[in-house]
N, C-alpha and C positions, 0 to 999 in steps of 0.2 A: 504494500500500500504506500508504504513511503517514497519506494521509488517512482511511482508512477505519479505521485503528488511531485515529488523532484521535476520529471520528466514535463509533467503538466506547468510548471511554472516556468520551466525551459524555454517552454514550445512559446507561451506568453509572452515571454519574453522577448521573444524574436521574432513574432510578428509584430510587439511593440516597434520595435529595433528599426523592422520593417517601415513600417508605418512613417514614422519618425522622419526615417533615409527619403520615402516617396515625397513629404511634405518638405521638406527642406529642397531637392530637386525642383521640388515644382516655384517654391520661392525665389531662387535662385537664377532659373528661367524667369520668371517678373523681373527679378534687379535685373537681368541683362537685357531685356527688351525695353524695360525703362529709360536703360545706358544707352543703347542703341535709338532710340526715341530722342533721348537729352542730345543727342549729338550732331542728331539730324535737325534739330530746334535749331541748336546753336551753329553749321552751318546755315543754314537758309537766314536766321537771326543775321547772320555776317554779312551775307551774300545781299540782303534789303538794305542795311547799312551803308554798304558801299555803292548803291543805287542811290539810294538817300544823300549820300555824301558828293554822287554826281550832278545829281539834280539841281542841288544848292550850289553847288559849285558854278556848273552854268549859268544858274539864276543872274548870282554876285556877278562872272564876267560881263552876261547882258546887260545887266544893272550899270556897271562900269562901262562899258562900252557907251551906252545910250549917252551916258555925264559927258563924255568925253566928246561926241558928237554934238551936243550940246553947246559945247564950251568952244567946240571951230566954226 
């Protein structure tokens, strides 16, 4: 009886163990798809930025340009 009680909390054991190992997997798949997410934000975040950064840019030369024309 004892051992089968042994064996019985063994067995429990390891498919806690189990269990445990598959949850953590699957957590772990989230943080890298997160990661993978975050980085793709933060690309394209970069990539608007430096669209943004044209834009104005241009703006300010127009801007300048028109003064200048202005002024001859």
């Amino acid at each position: 009886m004892s051992r089968q009680r042994f064996l019985k909390e063994q067995f429990e054991l390891l498919a806690f163990f189990e269990e445990q190992t598959a949850r953590e997997k699957r957590l772990e798949g989230i943080i890298n798809q997160n990661v993978q997410f975050m980085n793709q934000c933060s690309l394209t975040m970069e990539k608007m930025n430096n669209i943004l950064r044209k834009l104005m840019g241009d703006g300010e030369g127009e801007g300048e340009g028109e003064g200048t024309r202005a002024e001859a």
